[in-house]
VMD Tcl script that draws the C-alpha trace (Angstrom):
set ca {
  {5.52 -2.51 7.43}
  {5.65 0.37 4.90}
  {9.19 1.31 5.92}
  {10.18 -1.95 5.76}
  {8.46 -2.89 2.26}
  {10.10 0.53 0.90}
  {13.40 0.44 2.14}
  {13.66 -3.75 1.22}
  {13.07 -2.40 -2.42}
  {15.74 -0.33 -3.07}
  {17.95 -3.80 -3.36}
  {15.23 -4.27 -6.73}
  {18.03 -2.03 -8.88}
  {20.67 -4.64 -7.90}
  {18.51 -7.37 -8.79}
  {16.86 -6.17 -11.95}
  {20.66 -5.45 -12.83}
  {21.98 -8.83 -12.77}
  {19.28 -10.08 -14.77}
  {20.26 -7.46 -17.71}
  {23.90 -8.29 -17.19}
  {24.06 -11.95 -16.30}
  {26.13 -11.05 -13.06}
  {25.06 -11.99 -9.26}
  {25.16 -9.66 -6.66}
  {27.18 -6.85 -8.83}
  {26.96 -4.91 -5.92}
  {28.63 -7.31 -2.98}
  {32.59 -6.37 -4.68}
  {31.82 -2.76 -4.65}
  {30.83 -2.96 -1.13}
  {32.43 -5.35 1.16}
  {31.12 -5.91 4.74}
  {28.66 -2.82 4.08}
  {26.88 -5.10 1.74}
  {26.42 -7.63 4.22}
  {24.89 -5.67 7.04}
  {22.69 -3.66 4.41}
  {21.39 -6.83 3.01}
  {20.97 -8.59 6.87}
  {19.60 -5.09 7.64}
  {16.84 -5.72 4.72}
  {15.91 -9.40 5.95}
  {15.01 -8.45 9.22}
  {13.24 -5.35 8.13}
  {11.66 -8.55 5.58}
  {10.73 -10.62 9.07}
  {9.19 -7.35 10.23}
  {6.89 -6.77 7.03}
  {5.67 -10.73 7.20}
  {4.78 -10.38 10.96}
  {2.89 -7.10 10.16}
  {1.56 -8.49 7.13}
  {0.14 -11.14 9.39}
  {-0.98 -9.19 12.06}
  {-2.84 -7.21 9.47}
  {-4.48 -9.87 7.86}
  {-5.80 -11.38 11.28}
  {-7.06 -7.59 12.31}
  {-8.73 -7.85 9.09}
  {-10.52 -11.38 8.73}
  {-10.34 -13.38 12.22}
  {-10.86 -10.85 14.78}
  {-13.41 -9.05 12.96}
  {-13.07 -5.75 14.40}
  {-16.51 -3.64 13.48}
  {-15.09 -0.69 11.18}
  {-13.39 -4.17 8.52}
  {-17.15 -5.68 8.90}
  {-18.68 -3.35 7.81}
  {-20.99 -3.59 3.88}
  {-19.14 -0.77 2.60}
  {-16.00 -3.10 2.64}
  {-17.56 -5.88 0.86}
  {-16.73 -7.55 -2.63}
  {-13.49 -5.48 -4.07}
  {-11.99 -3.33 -1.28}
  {-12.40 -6.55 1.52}
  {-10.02 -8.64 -1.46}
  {-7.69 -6.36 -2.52}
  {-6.55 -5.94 0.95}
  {-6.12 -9.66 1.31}
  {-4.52 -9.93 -2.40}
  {-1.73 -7.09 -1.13}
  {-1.45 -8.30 2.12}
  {-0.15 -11.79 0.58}
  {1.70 -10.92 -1.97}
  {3.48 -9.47 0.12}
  {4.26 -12.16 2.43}
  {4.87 -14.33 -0.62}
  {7.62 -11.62 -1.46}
  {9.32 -11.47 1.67}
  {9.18 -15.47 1.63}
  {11.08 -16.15 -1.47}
  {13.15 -12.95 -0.24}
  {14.81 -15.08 2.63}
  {14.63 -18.33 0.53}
  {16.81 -16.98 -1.95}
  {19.18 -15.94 0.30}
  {19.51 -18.97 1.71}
  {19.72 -21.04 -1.00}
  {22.66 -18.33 -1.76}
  {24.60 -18.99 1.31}
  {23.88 -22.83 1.18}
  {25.70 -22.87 -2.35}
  {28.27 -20.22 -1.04}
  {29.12 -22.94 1.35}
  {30.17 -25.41 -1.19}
  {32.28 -22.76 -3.10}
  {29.63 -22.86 -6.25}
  {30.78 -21.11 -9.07}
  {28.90 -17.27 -9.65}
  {28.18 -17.58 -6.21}
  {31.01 -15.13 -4.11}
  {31.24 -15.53 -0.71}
  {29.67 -12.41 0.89}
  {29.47 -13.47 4.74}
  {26.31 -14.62 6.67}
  {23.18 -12.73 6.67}
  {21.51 -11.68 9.78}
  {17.99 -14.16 8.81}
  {18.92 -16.52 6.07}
  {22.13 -17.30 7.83}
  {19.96 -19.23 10.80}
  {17.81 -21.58 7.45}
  {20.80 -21.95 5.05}
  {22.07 -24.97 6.79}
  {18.41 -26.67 6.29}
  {19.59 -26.09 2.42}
  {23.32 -27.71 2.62}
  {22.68 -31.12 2.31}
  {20.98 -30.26 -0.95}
  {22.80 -30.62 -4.15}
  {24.21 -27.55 -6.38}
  {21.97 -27.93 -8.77}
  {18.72 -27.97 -6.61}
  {19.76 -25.21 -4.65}
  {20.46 -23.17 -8.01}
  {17.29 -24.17 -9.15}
  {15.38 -22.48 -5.52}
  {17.78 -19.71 -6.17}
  {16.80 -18.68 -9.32}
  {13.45 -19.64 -9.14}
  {12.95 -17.54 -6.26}
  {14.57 -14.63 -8.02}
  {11.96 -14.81 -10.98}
  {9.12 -14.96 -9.26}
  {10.43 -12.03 -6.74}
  {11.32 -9.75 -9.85}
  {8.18 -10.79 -11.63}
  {5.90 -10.91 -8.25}
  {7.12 -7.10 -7.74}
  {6.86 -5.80 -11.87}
  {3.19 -7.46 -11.57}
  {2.33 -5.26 -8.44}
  {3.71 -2.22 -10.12}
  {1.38 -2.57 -13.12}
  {-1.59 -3.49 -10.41}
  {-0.71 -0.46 -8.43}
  {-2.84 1.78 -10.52}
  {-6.28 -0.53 -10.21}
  {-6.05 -1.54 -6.54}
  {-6.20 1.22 -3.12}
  {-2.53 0.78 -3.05}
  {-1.97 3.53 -5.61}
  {-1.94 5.46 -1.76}
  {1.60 4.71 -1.75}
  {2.25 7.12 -4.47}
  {-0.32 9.58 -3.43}
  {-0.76 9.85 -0.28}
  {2.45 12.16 0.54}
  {0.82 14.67 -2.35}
  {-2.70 14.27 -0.65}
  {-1.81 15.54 2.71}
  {0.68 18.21 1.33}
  {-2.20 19.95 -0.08}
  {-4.58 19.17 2.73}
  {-6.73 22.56 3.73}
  {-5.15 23.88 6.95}
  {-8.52 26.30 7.58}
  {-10.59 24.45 10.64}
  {-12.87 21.61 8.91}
  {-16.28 23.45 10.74}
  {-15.51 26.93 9.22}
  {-18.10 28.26 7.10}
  {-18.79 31.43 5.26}
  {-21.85 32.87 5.33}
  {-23.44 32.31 1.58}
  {-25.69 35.14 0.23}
  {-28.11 32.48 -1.46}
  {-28.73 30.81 1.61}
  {-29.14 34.44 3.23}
  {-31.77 35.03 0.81}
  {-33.30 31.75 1.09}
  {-33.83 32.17 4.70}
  {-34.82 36.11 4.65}
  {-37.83 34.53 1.85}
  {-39.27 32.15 4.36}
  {-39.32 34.85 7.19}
  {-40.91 37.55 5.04}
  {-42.10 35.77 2.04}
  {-43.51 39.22 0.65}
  {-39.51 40.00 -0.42}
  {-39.81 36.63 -2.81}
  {-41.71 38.83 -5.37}
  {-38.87 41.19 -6.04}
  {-36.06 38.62 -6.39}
  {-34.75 38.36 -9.99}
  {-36.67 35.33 -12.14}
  {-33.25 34.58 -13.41}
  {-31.68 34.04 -9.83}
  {-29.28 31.19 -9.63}
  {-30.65 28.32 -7.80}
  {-27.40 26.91 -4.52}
  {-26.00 24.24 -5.57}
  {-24.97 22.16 -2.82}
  {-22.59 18.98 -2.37}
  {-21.52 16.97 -5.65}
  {-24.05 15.30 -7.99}
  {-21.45 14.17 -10.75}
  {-17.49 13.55 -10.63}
  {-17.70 17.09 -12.97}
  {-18.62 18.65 -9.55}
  {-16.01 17.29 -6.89}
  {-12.43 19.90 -7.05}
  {-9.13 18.21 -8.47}
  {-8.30 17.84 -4.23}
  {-11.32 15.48 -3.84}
  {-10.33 12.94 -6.13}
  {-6.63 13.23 -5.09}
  {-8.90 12.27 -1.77}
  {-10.39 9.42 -3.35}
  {-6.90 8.23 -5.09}
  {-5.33 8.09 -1.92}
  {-8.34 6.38 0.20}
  {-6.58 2.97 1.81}
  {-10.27 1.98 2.03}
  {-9.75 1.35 6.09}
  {-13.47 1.63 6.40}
  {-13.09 4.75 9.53}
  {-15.05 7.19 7.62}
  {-18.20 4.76 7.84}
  {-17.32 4.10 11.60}
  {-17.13 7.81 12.82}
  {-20.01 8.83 10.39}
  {-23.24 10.07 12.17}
  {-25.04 9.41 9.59}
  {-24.19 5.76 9.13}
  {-24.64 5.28 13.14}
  {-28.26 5.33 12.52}
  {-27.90 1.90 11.15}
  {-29.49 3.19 7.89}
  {-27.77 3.11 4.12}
  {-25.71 6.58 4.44}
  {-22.23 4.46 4.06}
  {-19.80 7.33 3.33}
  {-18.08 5.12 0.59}
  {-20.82 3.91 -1.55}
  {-22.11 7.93 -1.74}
}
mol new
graphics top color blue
foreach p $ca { graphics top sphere $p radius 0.5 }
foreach p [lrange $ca 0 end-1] q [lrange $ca 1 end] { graphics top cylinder $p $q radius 0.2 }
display resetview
């Protein structure tokens, strides 16, 4: 689903051309036959997205698996994934309809519209749009190439507030992932004293009154390292920190997420 919503994209430079220049599909001339199987190549990857999009959005609210159940998942994170999830259907919907619509008015030679051949998807629905007249089908056309181009500016400027910002981030985030074992510890000197204190307490009159008292974990976001909220940036929010959490398995409050 993420190769195909990535790769489907890089036909958004041809589109958000033609809408500066008034032209449609500037790029089919240039290209030929390549043209055709890139943009058949794209619907199918689109079919692919839609059926994953689906399959996601079942795994998420109708089989109910226990890590998408659980509270820490509730209100925002539970709805953005649905939001995304649709949008992105929506997209790959109006995707296909616009091509067909396109081939149905390539079939009855309307002007703009160059013939370009059939397309892998919208080739098999364009005949549902034939017996239409020109100006409906230039009116699902465009329409759908609005709200595509608008559906996909609106996501970028959502990207930033929603746990899709992973996209950008998450390639970053595991570049600079700590390749020391996660269990290694260094011995600390505070907690050495700490623990030589409660064996012979008689030492604990001869430490220095102005000794610095551990500080341990992260009270405040002043505490966490520039790494940890790169962490939290790129979170997708898939709830399997709660569900291999020992502390949460005790059924009390300790939800990795909300601390």
């Amino acid at each position: 689903m993420y190769a195909g919503f990535i790769i489907i994209n890089v036909e958004i430079p041809e589109i958000v051309l033609d809408g500066i220049f008034g032209t449609h599909r500037l790029f089919a001339p240039m290209l030929g036959g390549v043209y055709t199987f890139l943009i058949s190549a794209f619907e199918i990857l689109a079919v692919l997205v839609i059926v994953g999009c689906a399959v996601f959005l079942a795994r998420r609210n109708f089989i109910k698996l226990k890590r998408f159940i659980s509270h820490d998942l509730d209100g925002w994170p539970r709805s953005d994934a649905n939001y995304i999830l649709v949008t992105e259907i929506v997209l790959m919907l109006l995707f296909l309809t616009m091509n067909s619509a396109d081939l149905a008015l390539q079939a009855q030679a309307a002007d703009h519209y160059q013939a370009t051949g059939r397309f892998a998807v919208s080739g098999l629905f364009s005949p549902a749009f034939e017996g239409m007249n020109a100006g409906t089908l230039v009116a699902i056309e465009r329409g759908c190439w609005w709200l595509h181009i608008l559906g996909v500016l609106a996501f970028l400027n959502y990207l930033p507030y929603s746990k899709h910002l992973h996209i950008m981030l998450a390639f970053p985030n595991a570049r600079y992932m700590p390749l020391e074992p996660k269990g290694k510890m260094t011995n600390m000197p505070e907690i050495q004293r700490e623990v030589l204190y409660a064996m012979q307490p008689e030492l604990a009159a001869d430490a220095p009154a102005d000794a610095a008292v551990p500080k341990f974990g992260a009270k405040d976001v002043q505490d966490l390292t520039w790494k940890n909220l790169l962490d939290a940036y790129a979170c997708t929010e898939c709830g399997r920190c709660s569900a291999a959490c020992p502390a949460t398995q005790t059924g009390k409050n300790f939800l990795p997420v909300l601390l």
